[in-house]
N, C-alpha and C positions, 0 to 999 in steps of 0.2 A: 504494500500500500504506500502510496507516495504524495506527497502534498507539497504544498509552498510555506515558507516559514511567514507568518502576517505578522508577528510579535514577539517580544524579546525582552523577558524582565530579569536575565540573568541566568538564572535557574532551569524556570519554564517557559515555555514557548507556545505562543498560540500559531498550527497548522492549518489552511486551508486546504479541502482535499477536492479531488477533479468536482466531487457533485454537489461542490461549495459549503458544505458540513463544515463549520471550525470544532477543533479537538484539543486540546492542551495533552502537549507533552513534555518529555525531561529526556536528558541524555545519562546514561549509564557510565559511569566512573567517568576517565581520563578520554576524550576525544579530542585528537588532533589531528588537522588535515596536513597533508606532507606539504615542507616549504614554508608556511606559515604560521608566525609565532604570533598570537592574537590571543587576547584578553575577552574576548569572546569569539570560540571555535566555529559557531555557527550562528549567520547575521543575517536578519529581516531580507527574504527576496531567494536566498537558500531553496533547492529543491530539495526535499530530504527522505528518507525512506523508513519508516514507521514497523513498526512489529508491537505485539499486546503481551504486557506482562499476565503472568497469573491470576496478577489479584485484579488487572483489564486496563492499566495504567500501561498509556499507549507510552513507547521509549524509542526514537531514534537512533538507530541503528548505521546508517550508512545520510552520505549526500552526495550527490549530483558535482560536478565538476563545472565551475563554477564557469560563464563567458566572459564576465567580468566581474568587478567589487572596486568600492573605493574607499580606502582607506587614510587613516591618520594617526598620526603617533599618541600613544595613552596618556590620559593625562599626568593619571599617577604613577605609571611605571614607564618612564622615559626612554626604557628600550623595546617596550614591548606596541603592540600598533593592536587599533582598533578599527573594526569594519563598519562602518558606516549603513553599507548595504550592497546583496547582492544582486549581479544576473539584470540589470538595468540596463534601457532604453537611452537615459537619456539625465542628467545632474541639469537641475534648476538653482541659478545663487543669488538667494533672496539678497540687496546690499541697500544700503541708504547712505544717502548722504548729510543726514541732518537726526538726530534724536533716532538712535547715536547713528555718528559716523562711522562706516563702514570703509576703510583705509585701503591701496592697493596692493598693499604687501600680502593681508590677509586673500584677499580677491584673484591676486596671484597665485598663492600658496597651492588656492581651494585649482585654481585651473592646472596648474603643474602636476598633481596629482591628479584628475581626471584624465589628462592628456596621458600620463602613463600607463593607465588602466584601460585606453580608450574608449571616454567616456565623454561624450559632445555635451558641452555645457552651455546652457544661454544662461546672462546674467539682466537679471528682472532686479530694475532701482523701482523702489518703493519709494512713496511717501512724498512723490510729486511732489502734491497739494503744501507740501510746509516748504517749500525750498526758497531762499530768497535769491534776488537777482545773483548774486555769486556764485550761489550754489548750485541756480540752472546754466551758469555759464560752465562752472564743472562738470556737470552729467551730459551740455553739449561735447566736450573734449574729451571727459572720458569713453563715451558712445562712439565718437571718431575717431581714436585709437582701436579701443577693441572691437569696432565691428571695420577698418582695416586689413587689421590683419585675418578675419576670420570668423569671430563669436559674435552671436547674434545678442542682440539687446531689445532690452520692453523698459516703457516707462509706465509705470500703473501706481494708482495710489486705490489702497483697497478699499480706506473709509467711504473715498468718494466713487468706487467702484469704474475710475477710470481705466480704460483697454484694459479691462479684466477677459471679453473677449478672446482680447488676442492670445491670453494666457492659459485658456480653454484651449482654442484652437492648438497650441502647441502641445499639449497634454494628453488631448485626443487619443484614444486608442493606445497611448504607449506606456509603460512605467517609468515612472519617474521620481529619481530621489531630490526632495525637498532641503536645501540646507542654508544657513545664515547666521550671523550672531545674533545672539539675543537682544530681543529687542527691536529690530526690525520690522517688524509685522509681519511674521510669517504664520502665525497663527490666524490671524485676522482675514490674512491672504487667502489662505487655504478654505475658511468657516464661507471667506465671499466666492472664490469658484465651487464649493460645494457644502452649501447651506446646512445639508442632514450631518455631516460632521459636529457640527456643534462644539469643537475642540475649546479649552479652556485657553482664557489670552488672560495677559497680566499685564498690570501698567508699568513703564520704564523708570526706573530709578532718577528723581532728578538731580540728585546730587551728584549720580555716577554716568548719566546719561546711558545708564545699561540696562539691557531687560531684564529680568527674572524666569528663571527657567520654564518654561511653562510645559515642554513636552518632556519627559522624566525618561521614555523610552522608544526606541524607534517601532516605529507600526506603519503598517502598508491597510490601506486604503480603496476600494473600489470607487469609481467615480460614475457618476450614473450618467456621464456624457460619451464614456466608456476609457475603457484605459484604470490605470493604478497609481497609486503616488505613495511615498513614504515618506511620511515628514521622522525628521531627525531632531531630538533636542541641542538646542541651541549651542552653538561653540562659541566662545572666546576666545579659541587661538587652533590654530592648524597649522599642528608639528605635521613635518616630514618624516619620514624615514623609509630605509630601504633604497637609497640614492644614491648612485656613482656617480660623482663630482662630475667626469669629463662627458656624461651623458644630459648634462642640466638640460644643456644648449640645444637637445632635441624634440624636449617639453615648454620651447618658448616658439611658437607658430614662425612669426617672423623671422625666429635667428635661423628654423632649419633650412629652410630651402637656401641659405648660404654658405652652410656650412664647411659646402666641398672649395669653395672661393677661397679659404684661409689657407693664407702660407703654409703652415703646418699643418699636419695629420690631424696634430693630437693638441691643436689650439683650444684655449679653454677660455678665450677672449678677455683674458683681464689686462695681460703687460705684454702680451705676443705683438712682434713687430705684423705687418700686411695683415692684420685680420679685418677680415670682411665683414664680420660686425659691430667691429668697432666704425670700420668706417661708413656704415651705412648711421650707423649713432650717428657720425657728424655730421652726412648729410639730412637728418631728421628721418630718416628710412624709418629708424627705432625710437619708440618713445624714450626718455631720457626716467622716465620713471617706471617703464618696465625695465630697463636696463638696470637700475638702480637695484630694483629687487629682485633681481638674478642674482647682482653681485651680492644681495643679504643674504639670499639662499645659498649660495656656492660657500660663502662663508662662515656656514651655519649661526648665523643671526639669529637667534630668538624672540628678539622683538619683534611682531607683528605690529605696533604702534609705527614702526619707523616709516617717514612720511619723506620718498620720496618727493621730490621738489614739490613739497608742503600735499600730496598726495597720499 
């Protein structure tokens, strides 16, 4: 018997099975999938394979091999990483610019890591409706950087139900993992494209300009527009891990297609003389604040605050 993992409170697991039945199950002793050292072995999106104990306490036994996952470094065990979620469509990143800001180091982090996993990200700026003139000249610039080179962008604000639409339409049919800092309005987002959710939302901290956790555990979703979605509780910060330095440069859209340009093999574009992205930097090819946080990531920077020419 085999099912889809919908839920994930550590322990047990709520299963969706083909004839839509949810079952709560548990996994038996130590399970680990080969290759991957994760703090949770089996993550929301998971196909997994079921069998009935005696006393009828359904217990996963095997999972499916996974097409992708996307993952992040633990919070509390700094070498070990945490699945986000599996076997996905398609990573939606909820960002704001205003209560709270949503910074590009993080925005990066979150696309470096999809790109790895290949996992097509659209980045949906929330919260329109509050932006003041500066801040829509920001979301103009930042929207014409990133969709440049590649990722697609929405502007929606959820209260006032602007291009919520559009965010239907991309949703459609496909699964989708939900992810963003807290605070954002990603719960709010989520309650406006699908009302029956009724998901609980919390107000933002004013002193810290930060949300409060409001999703405790990741869960998948059916959407009556059709498709699935998995919202994730809220992040504060998106470690890395699992990353060879000289591969950075393959998970930034713009630097790969140069990469064969560089004087060297094995150029890792920081001090290399003839590097071709360094000098597409100079001619503005490269944003100077994604370049900026490559260099924080190559350098293992932990600050996700760090503000790329005030970015």
């Amino acid at each position: 018997m085999k099912g889809v993992v919908i839920k994930s409170t550590g322990s047990w697991y709520v299963v969706r099975l083909k004839n839509g039945e949810h079952i709560d199950a548990r996994i038996k002793g130590k399970f680990r999938i080969k290759g991957i050292k994760s703090t949770n072995p089996i993550a929301v999106g998971d196909v997994v394979l079921l069998k009935s104990e005696e006393d009828g306490t359904a217990v996963i036994s095997g999972i499916d091999k996974r097409k992708n996952y996307i993952i992040r470094k633990s919070v509390n065990l700094s070498k070990r990483s945490h699945i986000l979620a599996a076997n996905v469509d398609q990573a939606i990143l909820i960002v704001t610019l205003s209560q709270p800001k949503t910074y590009t180091a993080f925005i990066d982090r979150f696309l470096v890591s999809a790109e790895a996993y290949h996992i097509p990200t659209t980045i949906v700026f929330n919260k329109i409706d509050l932006y003041t003139a500066d801040e829509k000249d920001e979301l103009s610039y930042l929207k014409h950087c990133y969709t440049r080179i590649g990722y697609k962008c929405l502007e929606v604000s959820a209260t006032e139900k602007t291009n919520i639409d559009s965010v239907i339409d991309l949703m459609k049919d496909k699964v989708s993992v939900v992810s963003g800092h807290s605070g954002v309005g990603k719960t709010t987002l989520l309650n406006t494209l699908e009302p029956s959710l009724d998901l609980k939302t919390s107000e933002i901290s004013e002193m810290h300009q930060q949300g409060k956790h409001t999703t405790t555990f990741a869960e998948m979703f059916e959407l009556n527009f059709g498709g699935f979605l998995i919202d994730t509780p809220g992040i504060k910060a998106f470690g890395l891990i699992d990353f060879k330095k000289e591969e950075l440069s393959h998970y930034f859209l713009e630097m790969r297609g140069l990469l064969n340009n560089c004087h060297f093999n094995n150029c890792v574009h920081v001090n290399e003389p003839k590097c071709a992205v360094k000098e597409a930097l100079e001619n503005d090819e490269i944003s100077a604040f994604r370049y900026n946080n490559y260099l924080s990531i190559y350098k293992d920077d932990e600050d996700e605050n760090y503000r790329g020419l005030g970015y």
